[in-house]
N, C-alpha and C positions, 0 to 999 in steps of 0.2 A: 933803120928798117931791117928785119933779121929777113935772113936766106927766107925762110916759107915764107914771109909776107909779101916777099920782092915775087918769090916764085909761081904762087898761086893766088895771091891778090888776098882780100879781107874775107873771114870766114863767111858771111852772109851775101856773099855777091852772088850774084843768079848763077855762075859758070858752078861754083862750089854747091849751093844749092842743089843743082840739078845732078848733080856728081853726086850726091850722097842723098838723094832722096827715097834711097829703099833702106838707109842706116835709120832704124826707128831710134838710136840713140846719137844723132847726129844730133839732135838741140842742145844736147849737154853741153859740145865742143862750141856751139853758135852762142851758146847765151853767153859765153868770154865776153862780147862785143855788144855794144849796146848804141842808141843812138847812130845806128846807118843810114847813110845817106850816097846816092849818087847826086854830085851836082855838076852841071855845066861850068863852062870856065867862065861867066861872067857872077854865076855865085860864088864860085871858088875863090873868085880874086875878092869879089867884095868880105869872104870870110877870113882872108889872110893867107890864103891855102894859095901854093906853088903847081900848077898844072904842068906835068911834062909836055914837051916840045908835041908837037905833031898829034896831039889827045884833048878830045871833044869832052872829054869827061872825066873827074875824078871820084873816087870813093872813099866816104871818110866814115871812121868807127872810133867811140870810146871803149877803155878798158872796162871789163866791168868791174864793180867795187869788191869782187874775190881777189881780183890780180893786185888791188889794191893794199885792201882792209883786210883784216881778220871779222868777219860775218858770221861766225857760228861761234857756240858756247854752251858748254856743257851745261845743262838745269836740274839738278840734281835738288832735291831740298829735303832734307832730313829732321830742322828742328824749327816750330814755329814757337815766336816770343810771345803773340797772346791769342785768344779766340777768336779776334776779327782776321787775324794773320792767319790761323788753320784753315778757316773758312774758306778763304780765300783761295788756302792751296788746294784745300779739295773739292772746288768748283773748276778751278784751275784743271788740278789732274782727272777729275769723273766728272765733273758735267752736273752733281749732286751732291747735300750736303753727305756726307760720311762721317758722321759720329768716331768709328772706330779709326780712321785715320787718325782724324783732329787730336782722338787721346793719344796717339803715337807720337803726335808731332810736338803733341804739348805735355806728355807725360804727365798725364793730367785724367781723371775722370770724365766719364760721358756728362755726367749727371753733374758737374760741377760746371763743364764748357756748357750745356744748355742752359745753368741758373744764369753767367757770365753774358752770353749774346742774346738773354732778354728776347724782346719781342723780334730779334730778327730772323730766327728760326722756330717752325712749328711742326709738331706732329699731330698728322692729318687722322681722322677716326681709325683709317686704313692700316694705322701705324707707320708710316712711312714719314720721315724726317728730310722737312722743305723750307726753302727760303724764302720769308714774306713776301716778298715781291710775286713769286709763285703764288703765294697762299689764298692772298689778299687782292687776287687779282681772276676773271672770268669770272661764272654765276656766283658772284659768293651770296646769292639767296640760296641756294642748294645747296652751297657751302655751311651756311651759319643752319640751316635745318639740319645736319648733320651732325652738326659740331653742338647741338643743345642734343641732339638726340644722344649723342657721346657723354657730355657732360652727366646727364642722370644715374650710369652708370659708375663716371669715372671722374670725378672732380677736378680734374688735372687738363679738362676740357673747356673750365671755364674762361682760362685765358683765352681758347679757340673764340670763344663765344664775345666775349667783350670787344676781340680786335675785330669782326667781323661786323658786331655793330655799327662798329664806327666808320667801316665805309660802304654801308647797303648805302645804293644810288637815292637820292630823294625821291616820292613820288612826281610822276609827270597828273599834270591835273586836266578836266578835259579838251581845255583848247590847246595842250600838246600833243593830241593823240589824232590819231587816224583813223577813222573809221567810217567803211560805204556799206552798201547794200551787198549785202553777199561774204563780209569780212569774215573767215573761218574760225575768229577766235569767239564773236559775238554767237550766244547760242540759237540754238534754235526756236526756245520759248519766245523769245523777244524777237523773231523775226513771226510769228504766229501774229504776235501780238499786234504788230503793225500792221500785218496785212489784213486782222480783221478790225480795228479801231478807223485805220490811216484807207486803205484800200475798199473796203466793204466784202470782207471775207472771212466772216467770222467762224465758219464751218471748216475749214480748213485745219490740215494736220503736220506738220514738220520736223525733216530729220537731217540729222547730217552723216552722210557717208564718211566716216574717217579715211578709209587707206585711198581715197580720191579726193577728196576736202569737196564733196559739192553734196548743195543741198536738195532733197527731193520733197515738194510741196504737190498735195495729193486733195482733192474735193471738188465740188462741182460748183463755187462759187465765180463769175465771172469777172467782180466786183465791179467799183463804181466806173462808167464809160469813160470819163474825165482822164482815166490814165489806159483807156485804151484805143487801138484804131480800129478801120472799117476791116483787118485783116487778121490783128492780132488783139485778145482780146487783155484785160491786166493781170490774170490768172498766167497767161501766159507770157507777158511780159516780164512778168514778177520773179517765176521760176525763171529765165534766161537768164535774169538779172544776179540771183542771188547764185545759182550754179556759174557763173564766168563764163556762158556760153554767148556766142555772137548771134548777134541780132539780126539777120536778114529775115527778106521777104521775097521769094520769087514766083514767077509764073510758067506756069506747065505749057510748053508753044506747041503747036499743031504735029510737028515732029517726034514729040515725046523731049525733046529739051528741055529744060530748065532753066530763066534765065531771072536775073535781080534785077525786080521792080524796083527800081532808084526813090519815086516818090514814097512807098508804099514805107520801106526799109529807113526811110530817111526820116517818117511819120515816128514810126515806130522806137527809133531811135532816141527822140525828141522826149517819148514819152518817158524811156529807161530815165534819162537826165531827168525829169521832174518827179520820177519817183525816188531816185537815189538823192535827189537833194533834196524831199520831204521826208526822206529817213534821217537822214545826218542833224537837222533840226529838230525833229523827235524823240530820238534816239536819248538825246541828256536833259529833254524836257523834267523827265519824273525825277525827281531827288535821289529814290531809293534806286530804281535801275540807273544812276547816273552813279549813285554811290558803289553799286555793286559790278558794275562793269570797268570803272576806275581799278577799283579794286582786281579784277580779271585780266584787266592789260599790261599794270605794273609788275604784278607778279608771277606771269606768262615771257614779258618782254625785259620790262625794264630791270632787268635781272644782274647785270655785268661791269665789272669796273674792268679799264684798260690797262695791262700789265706794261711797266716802264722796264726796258732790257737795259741791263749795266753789265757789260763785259770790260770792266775797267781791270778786273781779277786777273785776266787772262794773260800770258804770257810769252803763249806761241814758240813755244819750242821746237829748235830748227828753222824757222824764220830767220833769214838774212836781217844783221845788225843795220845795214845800209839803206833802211826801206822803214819806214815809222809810217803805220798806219792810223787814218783819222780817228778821231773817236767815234763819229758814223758811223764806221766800217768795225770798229771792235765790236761797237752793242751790236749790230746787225751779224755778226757773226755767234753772238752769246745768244741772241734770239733762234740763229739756225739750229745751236747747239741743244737751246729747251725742246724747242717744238719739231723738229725733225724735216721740216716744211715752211718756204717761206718765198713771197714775192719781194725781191726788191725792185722798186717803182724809184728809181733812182735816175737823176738828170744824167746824159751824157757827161764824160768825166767827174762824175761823183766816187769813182774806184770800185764799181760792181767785178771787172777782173779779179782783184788782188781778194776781193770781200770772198767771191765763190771759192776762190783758191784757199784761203785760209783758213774757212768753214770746214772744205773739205780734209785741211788735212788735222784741225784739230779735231774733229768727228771721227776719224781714221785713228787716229793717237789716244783717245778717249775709248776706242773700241766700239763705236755706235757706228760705225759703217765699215765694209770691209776694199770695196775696188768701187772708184767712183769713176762715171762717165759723164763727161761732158759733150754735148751736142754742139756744136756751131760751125757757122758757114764754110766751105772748103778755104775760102780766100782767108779765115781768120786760123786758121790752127796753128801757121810757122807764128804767130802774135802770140796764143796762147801758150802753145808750148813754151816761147822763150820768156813771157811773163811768169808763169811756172817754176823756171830753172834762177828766173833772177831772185823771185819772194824766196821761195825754198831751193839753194843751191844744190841739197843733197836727195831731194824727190827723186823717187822711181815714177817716171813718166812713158807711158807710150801712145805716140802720138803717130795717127795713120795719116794716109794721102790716098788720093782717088786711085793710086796703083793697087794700092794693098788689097781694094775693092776686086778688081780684077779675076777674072773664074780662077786663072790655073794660082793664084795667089791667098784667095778668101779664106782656103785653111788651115792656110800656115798663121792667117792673122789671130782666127780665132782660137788657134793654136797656143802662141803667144799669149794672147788675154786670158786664156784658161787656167795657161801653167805658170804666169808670172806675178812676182807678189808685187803688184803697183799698186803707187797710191791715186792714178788715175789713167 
């Protein structure tokens, strides 16, 4: 046991703690220790552990694997042996392919590394050079519209075009589709059309408000009774129905109130339901409106292929050697790195910690973010911060306490996060 440990006990003990809790760089000195524990003396002895005489309780800490290992390594890369190797590093180091590196790395031509990696990089109409996974992945109906639209210019598009082919989504045909009375992609002629065929309102005219999605149906036909009640007639059922608006019925009381007529509404109700399910049957009855509405929804919706994230490239520099993160945890951090935004919907100890943490500081080292903040609970920050200092030994972290919140304290804090170059 040395002099300080005998003297002031294990850095994370509450007395230490509470003694340095205005040091925003005291977790640097706490993440030393890891695995703390206070345990009574009947855990103590069942863990092999010696309790001093007269003491209800001991504390026990591991080193952490700095005091150990050697955890940090210079990553320097200066020359890549082939073009899946440049690639690599320069997704690695930008987050994007880089042309102009890769030839650095490979002393090699732009134009000879793109013949080399084939169809696994593309340049987009936009001129910008991306990795198929990117490419070949979200609307690529929009995508491959672009990329023939490029092609007639520029033949060099055709490959854009063939790969694109190959993964538009199948059509969905009409018992995979969705569609009711009032659906905003179905237009408006074909919703005339039923209400004077199917309804008995053949005089009728219909539109659809785009910047609100609802439709406004205009004429003085009341249509057939059959889909209306003693209150609300099917002109006006009809409109409610295809505008998304709720269906009530109420009556005006001696007071001037207004209250809902439960049968009246509940009538009325009954009626929407047998008119929305005499549309949905109708609706794919005609061949050519079944054909041309198929047609409407595929390539309205059924638009997107899902992009598969592989951050297998990545390398994490500055990351502690001591800590190997899952492969989950890599792609989910190459997915933060694309998209710049991202839920992880991740079970309890699936390693969402270490994921945010590694995100942020390859985003920070990539230059896509400059001072990241983390939100969470008062009771988790001494967790976080010392998970922090264990993934990334050498992080600039600063990490507050409900003191720092404090009036005569609040502008020194914001002080601090202004002038200091952290990486959270």
């Amino acid at each position: 046991m040395t002099p300080l440990l005998k003297s002031f006990g294990l850095l994370n003990s509450a007395a230490n703690v509470h003694a340095f809790r205005d040091d925003a760089d005291a977790f640097l000195v706490r993440a030393l220790e890891v695995n703390y524990q206070r345990l009574d003396a009947a855990e103590a002895e069942r863990a092999g552990i010696t309790v001093r005489k007269g003491r209800a309780t001991v504390e026990v800490a591991e080193k952490a694997a700095i005091l150990l290992d050697r955890v940090l390594f210079p990553d320097v890369v200066r020359h890549a042996e082939t073009p899946d190797d440049a690639l690599a590093v320069s997704l690695n180091l930008r987050g994007k392919v880089d042309l102009e590196l890769m030839a650095d790395l490979l002393q090699s031509s732009e134009e000879s590394i793109v013949a080399a990696l084939a169809n696994r990089v593309f340049k987009t109409p936009a001129g910008e050079w991306v990795t198929a996974d990117y490419y070949l992945s979200g609307n690529v109906k929009a995508a491959l519209t672009l990329a023939r639209e490029a092609a007639l210019k520029d033949p060099a598009f055709e490959r854009n075009v063939a790969a694109l082919e190959a993964v538009q989504p199948a059509d969905l045909s009409p018992g995979d589709i969705h569609v009711a009375l009032g659906s905003p992609w179905v237009p408006g002629a074909d919703y005339a059309d039923f209400a004077g065929e199917v309804l008995g309102m053949p005089a009728l005219s219909i539109h659809l408000v785009t910047n609100i999605q609802k439709f406004i149906l205009s004429g003085d036909g009341r249509g057939h009774s059959r889909y209306g009640t003693s209150r609300l007639n099917a002109r006006e059922i009809f409109n409610k129905v295809i505008s998304r608006e709720p269906i009530t019925v109420t009556d005006r009381m001696h007071d001037g109130r207004y209250v809902i007529n439960s049968t009246e509404t509940e009538a009325a109700r009954q009626m929407a339901e047998a008119m929305d399910s005499e549309f949905r049957e109708w609706i794919w009855k005609d061949a050519g409106r079944r054909t041309r509405l198929t047609r409407i929804y595929n390539d309205t919706f059924n638009t997107d292929q899902p992009r598969t994230y592989d951050g297998s490239h990545l390398t994490f520099p500055g990351k502690s050697a001591a800590i190997t993160l899952r492969a989950s945890q890599v792609n989910a951090v190459w997915r933060m790195i694309q998209d710049g935004v991202m839920l992880a919907d991740h079970v309890v100890g699936a390693g969402k910690t270490y994921l945010a943490i590694a995100a942020t500081m390859e985003m920070r080292r990539m230059g896509l973010l400059r001072k990241a903040l983390f939100a969470v609970p008062n009771h988790l920050v001494s967790q976080w911060a010392g998970d922090f200092m264990r993934l990334y030994p050498s992080a600039k972290i600063l990490a507050v306490s409900e003191n720092d919140f404090a009036k005569d304290r609040r502008k020194l804090l914001f002080a601090r996060i202004a002038t200091g170059d952290w990486d959270a």
